[in-house]
FIKE-450928 format. One line per field, with one value per residue (C-alpha): residue number from 1; residue in one letter; y, z, x. Coordinates in steps of 0.1 Angstrom, whole numbers. Last residue first. Example, Ala and Ser with C-alpha at 12.3 -4.5 7.8 and 13.67 -1.06 7.14 Angstrom:
vexmar: (2;1)
vexgu: (S;A)
py: (-11;-45)
pz: (71;78)
px: (137;123)
END
This chain:
vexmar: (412;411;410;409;408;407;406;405;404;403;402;401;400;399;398;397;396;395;394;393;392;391;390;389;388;387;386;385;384;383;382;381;380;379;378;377;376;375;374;373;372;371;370;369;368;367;366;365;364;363;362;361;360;359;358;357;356;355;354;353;352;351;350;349;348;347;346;345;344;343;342;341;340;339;338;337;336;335;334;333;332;331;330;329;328;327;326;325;324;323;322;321;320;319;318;317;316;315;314;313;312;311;310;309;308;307;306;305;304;303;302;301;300;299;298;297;296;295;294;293;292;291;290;289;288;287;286;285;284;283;282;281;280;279;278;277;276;275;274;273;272;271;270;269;268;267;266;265;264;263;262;261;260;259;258;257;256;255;254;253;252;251;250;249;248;247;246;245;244;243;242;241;240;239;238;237;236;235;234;233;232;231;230;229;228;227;226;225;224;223;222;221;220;219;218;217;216;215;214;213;212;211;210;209;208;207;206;205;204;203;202;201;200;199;198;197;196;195;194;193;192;191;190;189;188;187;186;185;184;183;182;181;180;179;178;177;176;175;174;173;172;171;170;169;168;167;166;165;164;163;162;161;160;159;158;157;156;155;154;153;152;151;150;149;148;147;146;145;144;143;142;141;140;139;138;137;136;135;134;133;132;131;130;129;128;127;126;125;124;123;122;121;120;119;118;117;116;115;114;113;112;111;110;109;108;107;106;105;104;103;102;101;100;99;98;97;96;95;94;93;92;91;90;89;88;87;86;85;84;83;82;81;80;79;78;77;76;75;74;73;72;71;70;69;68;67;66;65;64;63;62;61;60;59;58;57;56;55;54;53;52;51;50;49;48;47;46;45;44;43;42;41;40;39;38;37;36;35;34;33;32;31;30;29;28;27;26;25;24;23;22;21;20;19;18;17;16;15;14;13;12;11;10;9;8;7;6;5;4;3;2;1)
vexgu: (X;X;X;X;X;X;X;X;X;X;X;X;X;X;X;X;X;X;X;X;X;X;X;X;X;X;X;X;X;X;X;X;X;X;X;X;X;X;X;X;X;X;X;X;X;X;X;X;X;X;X;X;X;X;X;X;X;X;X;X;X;X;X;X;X;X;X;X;X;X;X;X;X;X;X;X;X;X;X;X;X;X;X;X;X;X;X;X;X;X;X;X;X;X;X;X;X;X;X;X;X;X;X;X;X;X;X;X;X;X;X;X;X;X;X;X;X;X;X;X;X;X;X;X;X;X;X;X;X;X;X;X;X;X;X;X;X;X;X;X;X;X;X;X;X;X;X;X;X;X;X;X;X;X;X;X;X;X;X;X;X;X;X;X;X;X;X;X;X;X;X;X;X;X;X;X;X;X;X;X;X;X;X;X;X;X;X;X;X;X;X;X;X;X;X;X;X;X;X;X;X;X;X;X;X;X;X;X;X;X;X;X;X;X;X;X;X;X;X;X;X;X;X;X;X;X;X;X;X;X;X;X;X;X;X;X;X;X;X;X;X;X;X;X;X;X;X;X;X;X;X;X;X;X;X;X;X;X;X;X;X;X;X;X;X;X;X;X;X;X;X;X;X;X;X;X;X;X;X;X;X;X;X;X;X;X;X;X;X;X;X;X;X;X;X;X;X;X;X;X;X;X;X;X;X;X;X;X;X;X;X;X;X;X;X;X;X;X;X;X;X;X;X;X;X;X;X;X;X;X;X;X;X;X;X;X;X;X;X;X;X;X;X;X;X;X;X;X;X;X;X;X;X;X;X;X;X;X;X;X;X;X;X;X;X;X;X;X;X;X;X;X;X;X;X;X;X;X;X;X;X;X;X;X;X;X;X;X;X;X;X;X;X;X;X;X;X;X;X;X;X;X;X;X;X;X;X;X;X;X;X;X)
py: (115;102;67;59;23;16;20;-13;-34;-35;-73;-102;-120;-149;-175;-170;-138;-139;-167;-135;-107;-129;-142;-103;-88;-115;-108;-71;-77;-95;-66;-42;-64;-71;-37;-27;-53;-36;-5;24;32;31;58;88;105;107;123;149;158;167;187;206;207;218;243;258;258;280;296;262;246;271;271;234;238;272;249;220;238;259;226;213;176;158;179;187;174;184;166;149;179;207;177;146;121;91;97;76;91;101;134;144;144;159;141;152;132;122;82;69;96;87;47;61;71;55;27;48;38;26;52;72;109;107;137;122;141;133;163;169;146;132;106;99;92;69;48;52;31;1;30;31;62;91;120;155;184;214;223;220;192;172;201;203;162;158;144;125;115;102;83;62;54;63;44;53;80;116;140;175;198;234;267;283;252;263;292;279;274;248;228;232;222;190;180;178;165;132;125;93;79;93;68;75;41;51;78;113;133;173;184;225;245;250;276;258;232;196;186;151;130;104;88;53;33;-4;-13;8;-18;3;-2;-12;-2;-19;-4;-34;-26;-47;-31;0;-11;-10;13;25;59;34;15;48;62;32;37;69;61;38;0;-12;-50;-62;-84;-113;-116;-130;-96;-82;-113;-107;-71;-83;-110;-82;-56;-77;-93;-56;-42;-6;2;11;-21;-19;-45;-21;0;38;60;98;134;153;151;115;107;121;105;69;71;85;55;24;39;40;6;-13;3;17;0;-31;-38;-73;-100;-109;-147;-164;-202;-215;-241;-233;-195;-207;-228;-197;-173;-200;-197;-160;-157;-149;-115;-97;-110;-134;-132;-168;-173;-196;-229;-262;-274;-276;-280;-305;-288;-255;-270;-273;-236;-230;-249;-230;-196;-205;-216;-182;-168;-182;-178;-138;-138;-152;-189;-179;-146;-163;-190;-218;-223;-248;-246;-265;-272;-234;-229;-235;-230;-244;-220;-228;-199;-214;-201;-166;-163;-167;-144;-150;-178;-192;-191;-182;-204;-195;-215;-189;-192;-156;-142;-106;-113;-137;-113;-90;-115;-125;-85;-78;-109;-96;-58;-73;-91;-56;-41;-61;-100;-111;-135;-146;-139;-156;-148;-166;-164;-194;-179;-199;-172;-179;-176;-150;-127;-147;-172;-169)
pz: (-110;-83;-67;-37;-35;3;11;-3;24;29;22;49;47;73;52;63;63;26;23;36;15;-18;-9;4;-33;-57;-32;-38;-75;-76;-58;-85;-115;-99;-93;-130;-135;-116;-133;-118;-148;-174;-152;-153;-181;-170;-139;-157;-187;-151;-131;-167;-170;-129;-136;-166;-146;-123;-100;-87;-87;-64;-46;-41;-31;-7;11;17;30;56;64;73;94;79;55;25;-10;-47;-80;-103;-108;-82;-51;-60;-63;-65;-26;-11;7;50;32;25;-8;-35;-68;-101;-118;-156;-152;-145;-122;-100;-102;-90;-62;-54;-47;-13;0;39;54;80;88;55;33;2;-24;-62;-85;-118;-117;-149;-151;-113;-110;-144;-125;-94;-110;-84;-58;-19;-9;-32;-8;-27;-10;-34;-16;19;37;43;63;88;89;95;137;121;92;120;143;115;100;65;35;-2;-30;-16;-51;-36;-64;-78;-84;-49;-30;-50;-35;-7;26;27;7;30;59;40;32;64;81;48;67;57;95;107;79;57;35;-1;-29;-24;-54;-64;-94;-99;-114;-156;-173;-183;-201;-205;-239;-241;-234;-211;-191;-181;-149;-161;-185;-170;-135;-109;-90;-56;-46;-33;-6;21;57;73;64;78;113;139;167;165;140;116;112;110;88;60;57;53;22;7;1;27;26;58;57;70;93;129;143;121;129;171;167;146;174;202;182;174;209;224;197;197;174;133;121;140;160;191;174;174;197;185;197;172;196;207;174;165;188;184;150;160;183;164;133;154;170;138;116;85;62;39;54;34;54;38;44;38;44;68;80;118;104;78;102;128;99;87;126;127;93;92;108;86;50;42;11;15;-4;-23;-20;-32;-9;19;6;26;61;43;39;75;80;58;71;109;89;73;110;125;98;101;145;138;113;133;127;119;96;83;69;53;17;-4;-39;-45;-13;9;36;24;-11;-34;-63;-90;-114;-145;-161;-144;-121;-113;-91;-56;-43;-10;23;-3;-10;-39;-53;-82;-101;-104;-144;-140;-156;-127;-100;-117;-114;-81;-67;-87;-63;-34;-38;-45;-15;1;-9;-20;-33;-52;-29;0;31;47;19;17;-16;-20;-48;-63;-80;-118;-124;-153;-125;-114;-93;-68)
px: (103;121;120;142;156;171;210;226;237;276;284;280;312;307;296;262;257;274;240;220;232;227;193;186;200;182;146;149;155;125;105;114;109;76;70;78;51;25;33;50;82;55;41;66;53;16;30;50;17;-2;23;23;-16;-21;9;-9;-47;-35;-62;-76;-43;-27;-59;-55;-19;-22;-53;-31;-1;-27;-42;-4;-17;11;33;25;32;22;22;44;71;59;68;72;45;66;76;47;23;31;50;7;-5;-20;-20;-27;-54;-38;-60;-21;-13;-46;-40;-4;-21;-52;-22;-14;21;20;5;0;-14;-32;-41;-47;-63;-62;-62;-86;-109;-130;-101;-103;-138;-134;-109;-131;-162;-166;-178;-182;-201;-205;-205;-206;-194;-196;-231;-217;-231;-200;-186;-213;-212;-176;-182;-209;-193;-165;-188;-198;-162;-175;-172;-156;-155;-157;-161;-154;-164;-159;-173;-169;-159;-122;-119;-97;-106;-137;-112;-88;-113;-122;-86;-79;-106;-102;-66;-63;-57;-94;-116;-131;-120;-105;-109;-111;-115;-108;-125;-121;-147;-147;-133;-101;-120;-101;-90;-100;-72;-90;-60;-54;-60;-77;-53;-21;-29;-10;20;36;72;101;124;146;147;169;201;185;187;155;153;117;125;142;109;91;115;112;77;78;107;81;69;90;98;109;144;154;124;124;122;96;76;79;70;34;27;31;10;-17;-20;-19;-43;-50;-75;-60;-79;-106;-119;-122;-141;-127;-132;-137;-133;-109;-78;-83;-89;-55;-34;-52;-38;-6;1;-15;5;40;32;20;58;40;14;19;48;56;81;110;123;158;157;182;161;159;152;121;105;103;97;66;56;54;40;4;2;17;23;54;72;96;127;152;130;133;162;138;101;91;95;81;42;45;52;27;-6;7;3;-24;-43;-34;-47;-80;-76;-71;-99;-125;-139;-175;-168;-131;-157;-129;-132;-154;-151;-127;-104;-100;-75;-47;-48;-19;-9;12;21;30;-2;-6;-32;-68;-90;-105;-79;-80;-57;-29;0;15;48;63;94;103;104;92;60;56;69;40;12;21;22;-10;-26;-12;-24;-60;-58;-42;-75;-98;-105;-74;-62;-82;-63;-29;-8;28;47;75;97;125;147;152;191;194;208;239;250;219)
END
């Protein structure tokens, strides 16, 4: 670009529904930021489950009307597949029109193929840490606790997945690492930091915002879980520390989301303790995490943990594992163990427990830092990201590729 005030030409890539859950729903706030930001947007999801911004134009592939394409008959794999090959087509007769391509996993290898023979830089979103490192310790830890997971699983290992997944972050400009852990387990695998580009995702301030009535001193401890029970976040963990610290005397263990099967049965003596309360999957965590008084999130991988800075942003003081992103910083926005560190875990939630001054001050510091973790400073965020590749990649080009800039860490 010539200079920052250019608008960047955005061709966004999403091979799922966007704005249904999870990382639809992370999609869709990523659109709606990069358009508050001021990108020129061309969306093509497979369909669309929630509208966006006017000026936004979005082209479904997948879906015409209201009739979309049944992922559940077709199969997801052969769906995405089928985006992907909609996209790269799509690309042919945009050339010229387009600055950059955001690519999601799994539904880009022939748009980054198009996108390479054009001279079209691309990122590709890392949603979660490098596939082969979280296949690996995954598998690692239920083979230690007992369990086999499904083989459609997300977190199963999947030699097709995992081969089309390596051959996308090697056709990719640049991958787009939500968080320092992130970054280490692409680094850790061989791959070059001026490849790995740090953004951050955010939280909606409308929907996640604190309740500032006084909070009683007296009263037990509120810890919450939110998210799928599943083995890679860690919820053993934070069970046994609970079960450790004094905190199950008086308190409660709010567990907000769906069990793995063979793991609630593998956690069942734990889940039955009296301060244990199972909830199942919820559609009211924002108020969860305002009557909470810490988040937990133990994971063993991750990619960045949005119940996260949805938890600062409702004044619930996170406790995390180094896997979680690095905007809960350790005794100034909340605490951090390592992966796996019961004994860690159980000193911080007794810690908390017996000192309700630290638990108010890490508190007021997280609350302070969210303007700065919004949806649309992640759009601000990633859009600078995309200005610095299309400007490291056409020097490429020319033959005077520029030092890459060391990837963006957030501090509180």
């Amino acid at each position: 670009m010539s200079n920052s005030n250019d608008r960047v030409r955005v061709l966004y890539s999403f091979p799922l529904r966007l704005g249904a859950d999870r990382v639809c729903y992370t999609a869709w706030q990523q659109v709606n930021g990069l358009a508050g930001a001021g990108a020129d947007l061309l969306v093509f999801p497979a369909s669309l489950a929630r509208p966006v911004p006017a000026g936004v134009k979005v082209f479904p592939t997948l879906a015409r009307g209201s009739l979309r394409l049944p992922f559940r008959v077709v199969g997801t794999a052969r769906a995405v597949a089928l985006h992907d090959r909609v996209v790269a087509q799509r690309i042919e007769r945009l050339t010229g029109s387009i600055d950059i391509i955001h690519t999601w996993p799994t539904g880009a290898l022939q748009t980054l193929k198009v996108a390479a023979r054009l001279g079209i830089p691309t990122v590709l979103e890392r949603p979660n840490a490098n596939t082969r490192f979280a296949m690996e310790v995954v598998q690692k830890e239920c083979e230690r606790l007992g369990i086999v997971l499904p083989p459609d699983h997300e977190h199963a290992f999947n030699h097709e997945k995992l081969r089309r997944e390596e051959e996308e972050y090697t056709l990719a400009t640049r991958l787009l690492c939500p968080s320092d852990f992130v970054v280490k387990t692409f680094l850790d695998k061989g791959f070059v930091k001026d490849q790995l580009a740090r953004h951050i995702y955010g939280f909606d301030e409308k929907v996640y915002h604190p309740d500032n009535k006084p909070r009683d001193p007296k009263s037990g401890l509120t810890m919450l879980f939110v998210g799928v029970c599943a083995v890679r976040k860690g919820l053993h963990f934070a069970l046994e520390a609970w079960l450790r610290s004094p905190a199950c005397k008086d308190g409660t263990f709010l567990i907000a989301g769906e069990f793995l099967p063979a793991y609630q049965e593998m956690l069942a003596s734990m889940l039955s303790h009296p301060s244990v309360k199972v909830l199942g999957h919820r559609t009211d965590v924002p108020e969860l995490m305002r009557m909470s008084d810490i988040l937990v999130l133990p994971s063993i991988e991750e990619g960045f943990g949005l119940v996260i800075t949805e938890a600062m942003g409702c004044g619930c003081v996170p406790l995390v594992s180094e896997a979680c992103t690095e905007i809960c910083s350790h005794m100034k926005t909340g605490l951090m163990h390592q992966i796996g560190d019961v004994e860690s875990l159980t000193q911080h939630i007794t810690m908390l427990c017996e000192d309700r001054a630290l638990l108010k001050r890490l508190r007021a510091a997280s609350l302070q830092v969210c303007p700065e973790i919004t949806w649309d400073a992640a759009g601000a965020r990633l859009l600078g990201v995309y200005r610095e590749t299309i400007a490291a990649y056409r020097a490429s080009v020319r033959g005077t590729l520029p030092q890459s800039p060391e990837p963006i860490c957030i501090r509180a």
